[in-house]
C-alpha positions in Angstrom: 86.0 79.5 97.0 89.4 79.7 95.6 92.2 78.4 98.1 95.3 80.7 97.7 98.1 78.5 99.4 100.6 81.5 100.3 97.8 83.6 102.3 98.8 82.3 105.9 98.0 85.1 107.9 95.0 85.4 110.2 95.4 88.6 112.3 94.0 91.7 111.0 96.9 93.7 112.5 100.5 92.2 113.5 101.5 94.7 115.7 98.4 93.7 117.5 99.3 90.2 117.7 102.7 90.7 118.4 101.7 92.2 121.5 98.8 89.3 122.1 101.5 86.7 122.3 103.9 88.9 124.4 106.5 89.5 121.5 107.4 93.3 122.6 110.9 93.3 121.1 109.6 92.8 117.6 107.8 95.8 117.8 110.5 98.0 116.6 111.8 95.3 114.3 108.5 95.3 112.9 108.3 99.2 112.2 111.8 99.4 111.0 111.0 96.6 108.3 107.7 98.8 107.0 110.2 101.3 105.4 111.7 98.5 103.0 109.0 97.7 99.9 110.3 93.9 100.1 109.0 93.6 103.8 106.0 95.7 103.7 104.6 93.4 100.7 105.5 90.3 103.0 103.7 91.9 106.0 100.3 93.1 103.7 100.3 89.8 101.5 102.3 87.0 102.7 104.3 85.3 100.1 102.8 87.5 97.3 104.2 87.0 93.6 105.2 90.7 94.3 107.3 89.5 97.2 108.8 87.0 95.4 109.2 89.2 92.2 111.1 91.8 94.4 113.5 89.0 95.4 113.9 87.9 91.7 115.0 91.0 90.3 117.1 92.0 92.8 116.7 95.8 93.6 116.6 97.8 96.7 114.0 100.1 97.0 112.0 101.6 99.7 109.3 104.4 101.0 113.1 106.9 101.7 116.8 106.3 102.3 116.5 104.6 105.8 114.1 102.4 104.0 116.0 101.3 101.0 119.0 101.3 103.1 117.1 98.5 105.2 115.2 96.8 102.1 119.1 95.9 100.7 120.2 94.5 103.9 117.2 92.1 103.6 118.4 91.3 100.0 121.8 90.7 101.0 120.3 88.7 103.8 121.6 84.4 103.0 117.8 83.3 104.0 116.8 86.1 101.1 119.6 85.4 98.6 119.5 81.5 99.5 115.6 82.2 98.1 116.6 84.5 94.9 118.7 81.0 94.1 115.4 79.2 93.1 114.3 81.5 91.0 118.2 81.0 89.3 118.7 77.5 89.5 114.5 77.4 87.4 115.8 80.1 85.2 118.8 78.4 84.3 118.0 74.8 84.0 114.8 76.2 81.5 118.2 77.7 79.3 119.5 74.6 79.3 116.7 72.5 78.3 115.6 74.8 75.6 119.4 74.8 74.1 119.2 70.8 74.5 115.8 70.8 72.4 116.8 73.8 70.1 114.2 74.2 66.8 112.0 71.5 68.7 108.4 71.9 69.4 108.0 72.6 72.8 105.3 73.7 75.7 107.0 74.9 78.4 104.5 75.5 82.1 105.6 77.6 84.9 102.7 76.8 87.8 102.2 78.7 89.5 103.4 81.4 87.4 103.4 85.0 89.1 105.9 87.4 87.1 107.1 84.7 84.8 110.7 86.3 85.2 112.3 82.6 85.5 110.7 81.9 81.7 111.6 85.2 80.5 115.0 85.2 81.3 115.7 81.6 80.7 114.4 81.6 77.0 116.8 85.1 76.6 119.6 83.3 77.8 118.9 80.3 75.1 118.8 82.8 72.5 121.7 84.0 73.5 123.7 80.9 73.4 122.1 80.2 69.6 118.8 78.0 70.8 115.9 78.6 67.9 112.6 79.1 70.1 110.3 79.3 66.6 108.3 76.1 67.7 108.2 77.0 71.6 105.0 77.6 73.4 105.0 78.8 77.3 102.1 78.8 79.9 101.9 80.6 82.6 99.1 79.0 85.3 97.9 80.9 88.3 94.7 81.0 90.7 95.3 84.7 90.4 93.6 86.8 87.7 94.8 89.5 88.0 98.6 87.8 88.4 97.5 86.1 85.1 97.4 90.0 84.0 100.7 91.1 84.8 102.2 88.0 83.8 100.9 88.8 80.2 101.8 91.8 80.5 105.5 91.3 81.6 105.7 88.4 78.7 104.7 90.8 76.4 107.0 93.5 77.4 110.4 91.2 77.3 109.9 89.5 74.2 108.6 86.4 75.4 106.5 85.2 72.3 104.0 82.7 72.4 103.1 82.4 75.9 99.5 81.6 77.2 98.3 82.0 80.7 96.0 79.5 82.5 93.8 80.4 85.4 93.5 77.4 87.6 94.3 75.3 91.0 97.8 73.7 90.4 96.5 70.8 92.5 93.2 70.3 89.7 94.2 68.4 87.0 91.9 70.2 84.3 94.4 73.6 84.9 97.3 72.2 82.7 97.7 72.0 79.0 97.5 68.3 77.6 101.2 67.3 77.8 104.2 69.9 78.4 107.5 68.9 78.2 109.6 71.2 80.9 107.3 72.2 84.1 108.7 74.7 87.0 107.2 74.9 90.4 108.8 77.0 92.6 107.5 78.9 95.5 104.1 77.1 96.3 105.8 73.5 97.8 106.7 75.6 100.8 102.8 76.5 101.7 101.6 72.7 101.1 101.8 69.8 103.3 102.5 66.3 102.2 99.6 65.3 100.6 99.0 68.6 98.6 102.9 68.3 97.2 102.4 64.8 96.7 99.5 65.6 94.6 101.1 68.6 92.8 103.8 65.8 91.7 101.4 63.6 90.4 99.7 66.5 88.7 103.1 68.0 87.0 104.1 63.9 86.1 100.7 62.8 84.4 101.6 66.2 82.2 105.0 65.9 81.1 105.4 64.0 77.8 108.2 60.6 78.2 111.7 62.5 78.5 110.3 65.7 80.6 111.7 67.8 83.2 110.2 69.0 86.3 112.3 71.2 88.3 110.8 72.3 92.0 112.0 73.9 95.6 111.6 73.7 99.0 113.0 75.3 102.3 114.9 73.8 105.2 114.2 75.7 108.6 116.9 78.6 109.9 116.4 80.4 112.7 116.8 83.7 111.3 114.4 83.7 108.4 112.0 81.3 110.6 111.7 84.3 113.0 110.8 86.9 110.2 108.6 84.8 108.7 107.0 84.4 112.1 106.8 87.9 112.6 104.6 88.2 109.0 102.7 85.2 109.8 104.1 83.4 107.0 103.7 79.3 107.7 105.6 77.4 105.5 106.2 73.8 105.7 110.5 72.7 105.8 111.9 70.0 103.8 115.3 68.5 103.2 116.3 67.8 99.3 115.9 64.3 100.2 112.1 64.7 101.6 111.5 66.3 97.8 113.2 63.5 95.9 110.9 60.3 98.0 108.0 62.5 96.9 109.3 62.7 93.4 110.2 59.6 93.3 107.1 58.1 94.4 105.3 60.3 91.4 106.6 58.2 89.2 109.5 60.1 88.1 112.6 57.9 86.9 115.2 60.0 87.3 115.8 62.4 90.3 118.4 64.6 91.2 118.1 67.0 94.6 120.5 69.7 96.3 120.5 72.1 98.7 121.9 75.3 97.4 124.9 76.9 98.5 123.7 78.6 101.5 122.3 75.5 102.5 118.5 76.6 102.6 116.8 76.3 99.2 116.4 72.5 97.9 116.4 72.6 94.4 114.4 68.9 92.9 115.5 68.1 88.9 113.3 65.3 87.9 113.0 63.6 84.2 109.9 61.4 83.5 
């Protein structure tokens, strides 16, 4: 049976469970948060691509006023914008890349994939600064079908040419294309211990060609967003940019570079083979 890594929860109903483990007060919290589309999908699918996707783009919305009223407080939210910055610091290190290797063959893997919005809007932002994309070819590899669906779709829809989808484990080997030359992984280190990520590595550094970048995340522990994350049974593993770069590091990878974002909560992982 397929092993979907963000699917954490275990109670059929949280409200029940809330009131299992004695957690009255978030109750309201709870019902107030159904109203806003970006906590409702956390609440009925854990970390969902649609979750994340919601976070990507960046737009309040909501089942009525109260609830997109609530559903832009999340986004304004640091634990919420410190986790849009991912998506950014993929999107933008891909438009750098691409510009570096302009009129280049290329395969380019996003794993796992969901909306490829971090591909899309890197590879417009390389046009944009003159990059020739003629001999790039993306992937997109999920576990998810019908993700793999929408990811085509969305591809399609925003001029992303060329790009394949892959439906796979990222941990199997056989899931990737035989070399790629820029891999992004964000999103999935977060629901994987140790050994999984170290595997992941391995997996992402046997694939990239001599001169390839790997760019990944992670997420150091707050109080705030621990407690909301709690409340959708969300469990996440935390790690400090350095606990990303020994892991990289002993992948093989030559050269790492690794950051906490801004806000202090995201760790962004650069790594060239």
């Amino acid at each position: 049976m397929a092993q979907f890594y963000n699917r954490t929860r275990r109670s059929q109903s949280i409200p029940l469970s809330l009131l299992k483990r004695g957690h009255i007060a978030g109750l309201p919290l709870y019902y107030l948060l159904q109203g806003s589309d970006l906590a409702r999908e956390g609440f009925e699918n854990s970390g969902s691509y649609s979750f994340a996707d919601h976070i990507y783009r960046n737009v309040a919305s909501g089942r009525n006023a109260l609830g997109r009223w609530v559903d832009a407080r999340l986004l304004a939210m640091p634990a919420v914008r410190s986790f849009r910055n991912r998506f950014l610091a993929s999107r933008d290190e891909l438009a750098h890349f691409l510009c570096q290797r302009s009129g280049v063959e290329l395969s380019i893997l996003s794993v796992p994939c969901g909306i490829p919005r971090d591909l899309v809007e890197g590879a417009a932002i390389a046009r944009q600064r003159g990059a020739d994309l003629c001999k790039v070819t993306f992937h997109g590899l999920d576990l998810d079908p019908e993700v793999l669906r929408k990811a085509k779709r969305f591809a399609e829809e925003n001029g992303l040419k060329n790009f394949h989808i892959r439906e796979g484990d990222a941990l199997c080997g056989s899931s990737y294309p035989a070399a790629a030359d820029f891999i992004s992984s964000t999103g999935l280190a977060e629901f994987l211990d140790d050994e999984k990520l170290s595997i992941l590595y391995g997996r992402v550094f046997a694939t990239l060609r001599p001169g390839g970048v790997f760019l990944s995340s992670g997420m150091e522990r707050r109080l705030i967003s621990e407690y909301l994350l709690k409340i959708a049974e969300l469990r996440v593993n935390y790690r400090k940019a350095e606990s990303l770069a020994e892991l990289a590091r002993a992948a093989g990878f030559r050269e790492v570079r690794a950051r906490n974002d801004e806000l202090g909560i995201q760790s962004i992982l650069v790594a060239r083979k």
